[in-house]
C-alpha positions as CSV (number, residue, x, y, z in Angstrom):
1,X,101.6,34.4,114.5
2,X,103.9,34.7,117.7
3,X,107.3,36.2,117.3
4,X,108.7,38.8,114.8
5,X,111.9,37.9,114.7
6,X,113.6,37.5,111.1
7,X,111.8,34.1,110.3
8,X,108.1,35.6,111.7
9,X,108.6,39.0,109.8
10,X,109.7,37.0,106.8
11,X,106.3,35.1,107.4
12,X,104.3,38.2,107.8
13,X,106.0,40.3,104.6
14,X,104.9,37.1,102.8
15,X,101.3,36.5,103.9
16,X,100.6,40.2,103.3
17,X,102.2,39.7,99.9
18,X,99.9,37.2,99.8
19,X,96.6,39.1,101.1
20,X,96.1,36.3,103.9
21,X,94.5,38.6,107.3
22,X,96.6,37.6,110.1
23,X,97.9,39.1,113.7
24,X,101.5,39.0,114.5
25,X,102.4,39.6,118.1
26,X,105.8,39.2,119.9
27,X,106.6,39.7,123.3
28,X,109.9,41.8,122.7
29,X,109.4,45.7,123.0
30,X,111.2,45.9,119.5
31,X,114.0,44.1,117.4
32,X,116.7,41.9,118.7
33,X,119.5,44.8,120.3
34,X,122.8,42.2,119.0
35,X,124.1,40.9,116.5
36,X,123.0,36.6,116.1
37,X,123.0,35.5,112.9
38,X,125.1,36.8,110.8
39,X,125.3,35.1,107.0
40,X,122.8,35.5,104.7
41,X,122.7,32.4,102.4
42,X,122.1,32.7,98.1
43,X,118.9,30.3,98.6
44,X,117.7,32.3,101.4
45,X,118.7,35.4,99.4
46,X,116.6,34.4,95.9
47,X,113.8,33.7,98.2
48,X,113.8,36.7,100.2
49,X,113.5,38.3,96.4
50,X,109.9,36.8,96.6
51,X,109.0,39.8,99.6
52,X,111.2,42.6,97.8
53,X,113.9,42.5,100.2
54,X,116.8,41.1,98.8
55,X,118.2,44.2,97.1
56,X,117.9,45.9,100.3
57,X,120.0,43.1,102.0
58,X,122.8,43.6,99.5
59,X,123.0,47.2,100.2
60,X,123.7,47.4,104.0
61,X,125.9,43.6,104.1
62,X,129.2,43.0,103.2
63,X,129.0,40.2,100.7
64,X,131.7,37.8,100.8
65,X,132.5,35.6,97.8
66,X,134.8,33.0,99.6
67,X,134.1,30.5,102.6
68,X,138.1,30.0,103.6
69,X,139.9,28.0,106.3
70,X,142.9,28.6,107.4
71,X,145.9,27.6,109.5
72,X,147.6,31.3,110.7
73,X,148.8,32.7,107.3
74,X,147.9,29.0,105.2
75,X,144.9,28.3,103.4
76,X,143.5,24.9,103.8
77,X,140.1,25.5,101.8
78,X,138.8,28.0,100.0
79,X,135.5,27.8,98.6
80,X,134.1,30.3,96.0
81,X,130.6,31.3,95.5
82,X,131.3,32.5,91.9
83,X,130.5,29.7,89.8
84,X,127.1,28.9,91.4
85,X,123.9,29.0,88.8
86,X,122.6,32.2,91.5
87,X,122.0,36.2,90.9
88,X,123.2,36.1,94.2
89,X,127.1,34.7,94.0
90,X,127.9,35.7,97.5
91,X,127.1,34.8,101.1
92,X,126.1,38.5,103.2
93,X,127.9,39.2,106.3
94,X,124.8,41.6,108.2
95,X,123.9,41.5,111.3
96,X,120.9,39.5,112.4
97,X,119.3,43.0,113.8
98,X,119.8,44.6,110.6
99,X,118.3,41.6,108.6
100,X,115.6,42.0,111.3
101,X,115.2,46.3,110.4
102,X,115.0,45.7,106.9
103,X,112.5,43.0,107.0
104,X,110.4,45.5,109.8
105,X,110.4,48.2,107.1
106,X,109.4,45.8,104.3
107,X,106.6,44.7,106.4
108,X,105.3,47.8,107.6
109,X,105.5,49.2,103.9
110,X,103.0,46.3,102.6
111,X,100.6,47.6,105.6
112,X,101.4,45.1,108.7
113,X,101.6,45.8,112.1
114,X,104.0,43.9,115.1
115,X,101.7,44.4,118.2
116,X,104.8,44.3,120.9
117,X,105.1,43.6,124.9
118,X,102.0,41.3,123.9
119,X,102.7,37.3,125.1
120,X,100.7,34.4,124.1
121,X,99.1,32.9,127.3
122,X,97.4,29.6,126.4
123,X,96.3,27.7,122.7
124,X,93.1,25.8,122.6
125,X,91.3,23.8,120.0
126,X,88.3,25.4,118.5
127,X,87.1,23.6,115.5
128,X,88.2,23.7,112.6
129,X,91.2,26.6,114.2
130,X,92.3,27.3,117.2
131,X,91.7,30.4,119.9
132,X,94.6,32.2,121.3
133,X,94.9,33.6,124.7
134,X,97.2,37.0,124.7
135,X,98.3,39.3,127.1
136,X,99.4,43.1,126.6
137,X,102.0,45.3,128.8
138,X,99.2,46.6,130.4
139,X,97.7,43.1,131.5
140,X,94.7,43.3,129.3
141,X,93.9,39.8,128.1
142,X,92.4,39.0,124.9
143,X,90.9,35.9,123.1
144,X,91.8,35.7,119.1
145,X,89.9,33.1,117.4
146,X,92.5,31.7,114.0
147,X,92.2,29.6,111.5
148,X,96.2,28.7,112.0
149,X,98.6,29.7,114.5
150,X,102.5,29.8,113.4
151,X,105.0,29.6,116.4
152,X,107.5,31.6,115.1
153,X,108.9,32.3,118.9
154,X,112.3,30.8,118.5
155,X,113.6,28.2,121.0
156,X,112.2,28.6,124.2
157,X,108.4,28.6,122.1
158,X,105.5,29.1,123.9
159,X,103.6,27.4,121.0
160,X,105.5,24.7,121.2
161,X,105.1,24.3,124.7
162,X,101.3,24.5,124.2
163,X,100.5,22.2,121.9
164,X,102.8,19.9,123.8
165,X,105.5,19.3,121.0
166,X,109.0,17.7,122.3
167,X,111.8,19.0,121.3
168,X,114.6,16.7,121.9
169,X,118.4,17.3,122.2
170,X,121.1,19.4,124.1
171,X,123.8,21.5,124.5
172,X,127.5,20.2,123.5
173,X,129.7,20.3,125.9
174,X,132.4,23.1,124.3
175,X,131.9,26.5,125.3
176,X,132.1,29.6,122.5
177,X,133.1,33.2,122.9
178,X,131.7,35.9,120.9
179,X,132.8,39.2,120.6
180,X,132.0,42.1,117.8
181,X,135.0,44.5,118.0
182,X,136.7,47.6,116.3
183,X,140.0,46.1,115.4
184,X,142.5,47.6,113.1
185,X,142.7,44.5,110.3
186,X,145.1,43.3,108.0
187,X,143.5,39.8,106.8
188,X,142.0,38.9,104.4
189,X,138.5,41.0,103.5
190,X,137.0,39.8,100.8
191,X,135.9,36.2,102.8
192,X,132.8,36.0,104.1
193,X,134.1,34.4,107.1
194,X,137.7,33.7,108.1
195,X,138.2,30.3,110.2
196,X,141.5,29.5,111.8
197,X,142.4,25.9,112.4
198,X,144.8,26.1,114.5
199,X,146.8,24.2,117.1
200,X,145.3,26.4,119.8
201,X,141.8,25.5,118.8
202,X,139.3,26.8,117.0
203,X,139.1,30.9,116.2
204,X,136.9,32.7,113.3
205,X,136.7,36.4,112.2
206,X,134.3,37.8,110.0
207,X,133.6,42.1,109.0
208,X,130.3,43.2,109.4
209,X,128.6,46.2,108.8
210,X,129.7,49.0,110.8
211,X,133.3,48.8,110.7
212,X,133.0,46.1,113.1
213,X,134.3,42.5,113.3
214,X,132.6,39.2,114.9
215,X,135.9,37.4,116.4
216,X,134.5,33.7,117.5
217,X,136.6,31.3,119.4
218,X,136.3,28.4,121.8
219,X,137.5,29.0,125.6
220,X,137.3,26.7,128.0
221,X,134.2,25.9,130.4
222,X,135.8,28.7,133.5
223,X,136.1,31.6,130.7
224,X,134.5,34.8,131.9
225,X,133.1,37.6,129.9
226,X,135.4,38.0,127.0
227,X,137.5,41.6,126.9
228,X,139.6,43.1,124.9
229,X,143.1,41.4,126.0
230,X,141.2,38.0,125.4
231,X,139.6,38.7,122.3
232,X,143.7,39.8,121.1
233,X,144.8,36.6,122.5
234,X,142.7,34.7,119.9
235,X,143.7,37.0,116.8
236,X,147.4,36.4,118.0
237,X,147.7,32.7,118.7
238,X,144.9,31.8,116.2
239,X,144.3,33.8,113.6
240,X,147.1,35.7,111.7
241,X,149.1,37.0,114.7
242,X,149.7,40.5,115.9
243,X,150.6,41.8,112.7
244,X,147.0,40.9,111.4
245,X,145.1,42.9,113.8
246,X,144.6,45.1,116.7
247,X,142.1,44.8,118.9
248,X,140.8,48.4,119.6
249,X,137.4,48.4,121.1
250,X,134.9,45.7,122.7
251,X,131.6,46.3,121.6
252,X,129.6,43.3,122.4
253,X,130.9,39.9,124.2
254,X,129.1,36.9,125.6
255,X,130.0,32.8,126.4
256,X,127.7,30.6,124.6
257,X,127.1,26.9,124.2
258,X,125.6,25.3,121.0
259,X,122.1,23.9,121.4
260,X,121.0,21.1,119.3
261,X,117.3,20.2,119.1
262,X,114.5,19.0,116.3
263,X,111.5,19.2,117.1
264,X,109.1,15.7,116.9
265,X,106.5,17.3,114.5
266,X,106.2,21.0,113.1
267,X,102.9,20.2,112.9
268,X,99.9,19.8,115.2
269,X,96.7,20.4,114.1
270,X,96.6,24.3,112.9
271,X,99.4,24.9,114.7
272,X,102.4,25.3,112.7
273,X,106.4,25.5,114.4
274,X,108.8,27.7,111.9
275,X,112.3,28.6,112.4
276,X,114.1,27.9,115.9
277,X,110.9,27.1,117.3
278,X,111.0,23.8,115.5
279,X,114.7,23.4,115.0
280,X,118.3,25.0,116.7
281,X,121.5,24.0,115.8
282,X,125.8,25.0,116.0
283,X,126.1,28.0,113.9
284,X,129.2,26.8,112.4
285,X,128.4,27.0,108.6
286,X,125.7,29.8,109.1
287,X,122.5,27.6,108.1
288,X,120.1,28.5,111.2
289,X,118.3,31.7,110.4
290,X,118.6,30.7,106.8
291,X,117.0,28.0,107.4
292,X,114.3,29.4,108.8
293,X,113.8,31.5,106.6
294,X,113.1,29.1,104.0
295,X,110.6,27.2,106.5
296,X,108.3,30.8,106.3
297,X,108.3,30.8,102.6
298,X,107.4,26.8,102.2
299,X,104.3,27.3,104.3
300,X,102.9,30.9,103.5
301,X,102.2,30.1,99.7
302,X,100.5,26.6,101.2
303,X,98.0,28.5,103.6
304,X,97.3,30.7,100.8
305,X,96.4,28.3,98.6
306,X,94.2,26.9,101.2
307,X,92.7,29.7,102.7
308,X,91.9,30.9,99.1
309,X,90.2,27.4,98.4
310,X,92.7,27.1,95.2
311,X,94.4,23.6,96.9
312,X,92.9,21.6,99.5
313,X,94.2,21.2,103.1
314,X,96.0,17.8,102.7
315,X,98.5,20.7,100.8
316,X,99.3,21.8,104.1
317,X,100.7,17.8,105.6
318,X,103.4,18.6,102.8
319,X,105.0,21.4,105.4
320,X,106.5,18.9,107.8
321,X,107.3,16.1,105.2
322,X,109.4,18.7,103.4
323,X,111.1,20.7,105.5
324,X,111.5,18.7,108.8
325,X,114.0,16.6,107.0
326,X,115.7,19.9,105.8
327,X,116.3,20.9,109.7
328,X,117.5,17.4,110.3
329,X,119.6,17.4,107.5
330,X,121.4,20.4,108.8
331,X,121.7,19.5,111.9
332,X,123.6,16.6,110.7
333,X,125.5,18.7,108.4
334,X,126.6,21.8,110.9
335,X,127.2,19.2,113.9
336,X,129.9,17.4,111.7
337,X,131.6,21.0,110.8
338,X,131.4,21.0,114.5
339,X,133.5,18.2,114.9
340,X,135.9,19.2,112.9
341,X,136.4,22.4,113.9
342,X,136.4,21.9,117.6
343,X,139.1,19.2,117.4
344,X,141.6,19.9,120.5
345,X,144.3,16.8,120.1
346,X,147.1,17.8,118.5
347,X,147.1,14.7,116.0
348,X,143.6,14.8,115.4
349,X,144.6,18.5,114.1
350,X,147.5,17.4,112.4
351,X,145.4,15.0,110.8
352,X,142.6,17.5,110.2
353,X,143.9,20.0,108.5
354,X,146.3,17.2,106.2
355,X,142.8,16.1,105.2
356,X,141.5,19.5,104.1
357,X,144.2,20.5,102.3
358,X,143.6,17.1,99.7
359,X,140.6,17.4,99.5
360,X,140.3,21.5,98.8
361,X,142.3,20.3,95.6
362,X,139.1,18.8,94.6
363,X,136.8,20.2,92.3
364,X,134.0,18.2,92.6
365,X,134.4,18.7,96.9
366,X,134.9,22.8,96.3
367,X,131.4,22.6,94.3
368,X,129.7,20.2,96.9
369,X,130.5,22.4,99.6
370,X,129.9,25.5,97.9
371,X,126.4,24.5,97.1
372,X,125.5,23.0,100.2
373,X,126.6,26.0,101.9
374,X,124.4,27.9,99.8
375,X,121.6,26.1,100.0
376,X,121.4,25.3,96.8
377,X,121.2,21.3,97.5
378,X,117.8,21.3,99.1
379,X,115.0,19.5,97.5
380,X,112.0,17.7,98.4
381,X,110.9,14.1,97.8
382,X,109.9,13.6,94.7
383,X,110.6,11.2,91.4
384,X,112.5,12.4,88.1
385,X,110.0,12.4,85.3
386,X,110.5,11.2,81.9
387,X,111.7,14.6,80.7
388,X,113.4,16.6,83.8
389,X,114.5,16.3,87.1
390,X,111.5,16.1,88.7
391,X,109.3,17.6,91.8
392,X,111.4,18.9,94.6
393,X,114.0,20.0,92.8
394,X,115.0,24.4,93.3
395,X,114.9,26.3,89.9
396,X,117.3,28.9,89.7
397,X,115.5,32.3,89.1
398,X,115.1,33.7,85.6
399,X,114.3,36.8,84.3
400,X,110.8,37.1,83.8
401,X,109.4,34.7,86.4
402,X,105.8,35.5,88.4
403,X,106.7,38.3,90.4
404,X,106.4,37.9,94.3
405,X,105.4,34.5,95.4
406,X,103.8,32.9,92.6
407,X,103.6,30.4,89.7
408,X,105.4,30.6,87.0
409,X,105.1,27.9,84.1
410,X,108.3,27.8,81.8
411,X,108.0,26.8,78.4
412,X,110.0,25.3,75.7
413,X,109.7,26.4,72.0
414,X,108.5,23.5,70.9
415,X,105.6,23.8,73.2
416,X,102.3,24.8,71.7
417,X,102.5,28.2,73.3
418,X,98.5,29.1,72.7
419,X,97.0,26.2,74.3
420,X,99.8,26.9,77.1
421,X,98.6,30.1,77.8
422,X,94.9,29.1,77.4
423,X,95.0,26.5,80.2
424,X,97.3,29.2,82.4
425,X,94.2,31.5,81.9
426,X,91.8,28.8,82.7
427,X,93.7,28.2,86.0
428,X,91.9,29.6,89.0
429,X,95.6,30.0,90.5
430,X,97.3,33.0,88.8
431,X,100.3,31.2,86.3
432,X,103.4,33.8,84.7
433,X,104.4,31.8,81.5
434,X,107.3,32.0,80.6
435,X,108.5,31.0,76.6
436,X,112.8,30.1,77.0
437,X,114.3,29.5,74.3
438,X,117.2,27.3,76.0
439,X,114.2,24.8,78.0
440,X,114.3,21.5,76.5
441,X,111.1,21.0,78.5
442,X,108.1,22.6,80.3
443,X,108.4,23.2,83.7
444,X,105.8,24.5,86.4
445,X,107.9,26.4,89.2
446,X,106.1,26.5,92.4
447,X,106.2,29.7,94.8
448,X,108.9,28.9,96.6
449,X,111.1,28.1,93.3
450,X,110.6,24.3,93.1
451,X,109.6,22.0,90.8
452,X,105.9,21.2,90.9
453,X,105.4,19.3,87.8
454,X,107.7,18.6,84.3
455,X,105.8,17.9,80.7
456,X,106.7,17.7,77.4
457,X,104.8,18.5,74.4
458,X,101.6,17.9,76.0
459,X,102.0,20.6,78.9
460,X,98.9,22.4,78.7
461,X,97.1,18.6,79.3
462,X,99.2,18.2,82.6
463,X,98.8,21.2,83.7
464,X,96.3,21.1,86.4
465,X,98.0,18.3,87.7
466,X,100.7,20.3,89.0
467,X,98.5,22.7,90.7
468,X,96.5,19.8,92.4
């Protein structure tokens, strides 16, 4: 695997959790030194669970239980992550770094090892894998023969380059300000993320670990490196004004511009594309590492099964047909909070913000967003059955479920509970079951926490089915 950034660690922590041999190299001397990401997602959160790292997450974030947009002191939309069917009712503000040092430790306590300064030189085929060409600090070059290679090496992939994958798009034209500042604060604190919609254009604080805050605003094309008097400019003509905070310190600033790209395939051959190597995107809406994320934990149970000779290797063709759609999908989805939030007419503003502050009276639009935020709206293609939503669709965790990353089949009472079990035990593919009293119907929950198969009374006949 090439890179150990969050979505490569989260890919090694789960293949060691797995017991699948693999080499993970990065060309980085160690983690990323700023703040990128920033939001940890509930989906991304229950599946993080699956590695033993989601507690840990908690405990050095800030969780917010709001997503809110406002104009100066008036709330527009407010969206809360209470009501969701989630252990995890929050969205975590934590720096990408730390997500990246928690995910380090996790790995290094199941026994793996991040060989750094060490670049990936050249992929070629060698039936039925392929053979890597690397290259140390020290110049020594070495030849790895895999199985699969996973291009976890974010945008500018060298995998991706190698296997000759295009990956289509650009950079929108609006230019972005960053800035993570010690600020004395007086807005709101218990949002995840603050945006301001305001007649100025667009502005955003969030608090992050550290006593710090991420201010994020667009500038125009000629802005320079943001300081402090410019980062107070925002808070007072955007956000809530001078009374709402004082800029004290600069701690980290930068101009960026939002990359859009998919990639045409995450899939050649044994070469697999997770994460931003395969897909990049705006960060409004904070889907992009969480994303990513998600793309790990879809393909490390599916080598497994593989490599372990439990499923065979047409398993593995399922990787791009579910979650390159994802990616699109949220491309779609974070380019049209784009739009909105980088209107600059004033009637287009006016209109805007008249807009949100209908809909945000609507229920039914509070819970759409609110779960589409949290990732709870993903699926994958599959048909209802005749007695449950069907393949595709996420569980939401239970108690009692496989520990780590693996099967779980949840029963109903009426189910014939000993012939259940039996087949479970027949299985060659390890199966928790689970009796619940409140399932109207049995349910086989994939590693990943979908839906790989619904039956009714005769689940212990269907059950191999579901493992196919």
């Amino acid at each position: 695997m090439v890179g150990a950034g969050p979505v490569g660690l989260t890919m090694g922590c789960a293949l060691r959790t797995l017991g699948i041999d693999h080499v993970v190299i990065d060309r980085a001397p160690g983690p990323a030194a700023h703040s990128r990401a920033s939001a940890v997602h509930v989906r991304t959160l229950e599946s993080l669970a699956a590695i033993g790292v989601a507690d840990e997450l908690v405990a050095r974030s800030i969780p917010g239980r709001t997503f809110t947009v406002r104009d100066a002191e008036k709330v527009l939309l407010s969206i809360p992550f209470a009501e969701l069917d989630t252990p995890y009712p929050y969205a975590l503000s934590i720096p990408q770094m730390t997500t990246e040092e928690v995910l380090a430790e996790r790995y290094a306590a199941l026994g793996g090892t991040v060989h750094r300064t060490t670049s990936l030189l050249d992929l070629r085929d060698s039936f039925p894998g392929s053979t890597a060409s690397i290259v140390d600090s020290d110049g020594v070059v070495r030849a790895i023969d895999a199985r699969y290679v996973i291009g976890a090496d974010g945008i500018h992939s060298t995998v991706r380059d190698r296997i000759g994958v295009g990956f289509p798009g650009g950079a929108r034209p609006q230019t972005f300000m960053l800035a993570e500042v010690t600020m004395d604060w007086h807005g709101p604190e218990d949002e995840v993320v603050t945006f301001y919609f305001s007649p100025r254009g667009l502005g955003a604080v969030a608090k992050i670990p550290g006593d710090l805050y991420r201010v994020v605003a667009l500038v125009g094309d000629d802005a320079g490196v943001p300081t402090r008097e410019d980062v107070q400019e925002v808070i007072d003509t955007r956000g809530p004004g001078a009374a709402g905070g004082r800029v004290r310190e600069v701690m980290m600033a930068s101009n960026w511009r939002v990359h859009e790209r998919l990639a045409d395939s995450f899939r050649r051959g044994p070469v697999f594309l997770v994460g931003d190597a395969g897909h990049v995107h705006s960060p409004v809406g904070g889907q992009g590492l969480n994303t990513g994320v998600q793309d790990a934990l879809n393909l490390a149970w599916k080598l497994a099964a593989v490599l372990d000779g439990t499923a065979a290797p047409a398993l593995l063709d399922t990787y791009d047909a579910e979650r390159r759609p994802v990616a699109a999908g949220v491309l779609g989805f974070t380019g049209t909070l784009t739009e909105i939030s980088t209107q600059t007419n004033p009637a287009s503003i006016g209109l805007r913000n008249e807009v949100l502050d209908s809909v945000a009276q609507l229920p039914a639009f509070r819970s759409w967003l609110a779960t589409r935020l949290a990732g709870l709206h993903i699926g994958y293609p599959g048909e209802d059955g005749p007695h449950a939503p069907g393949p595709g669709r996420r569980v939401a965790p239970r108690r009692g479920m496989a520990p780590g990353i693996g099967w779980t089949l949840v029963i109903p009472p009426a189910a014939d509970a000993v012939a259940v079990k039996e087949a479970a035990e027949a299985s060659v593919t390890p199966i928790t079951v689970l009796p619940a009293d409140d399932a109207t119907h049995a349910t086989l929950v994939r590693p990943d926490g979908y839906v790989a198969l619904t039956a009714g009374a005769d689940a212990a006949a269907t059950l191999p089915a579901g493992l196919a």
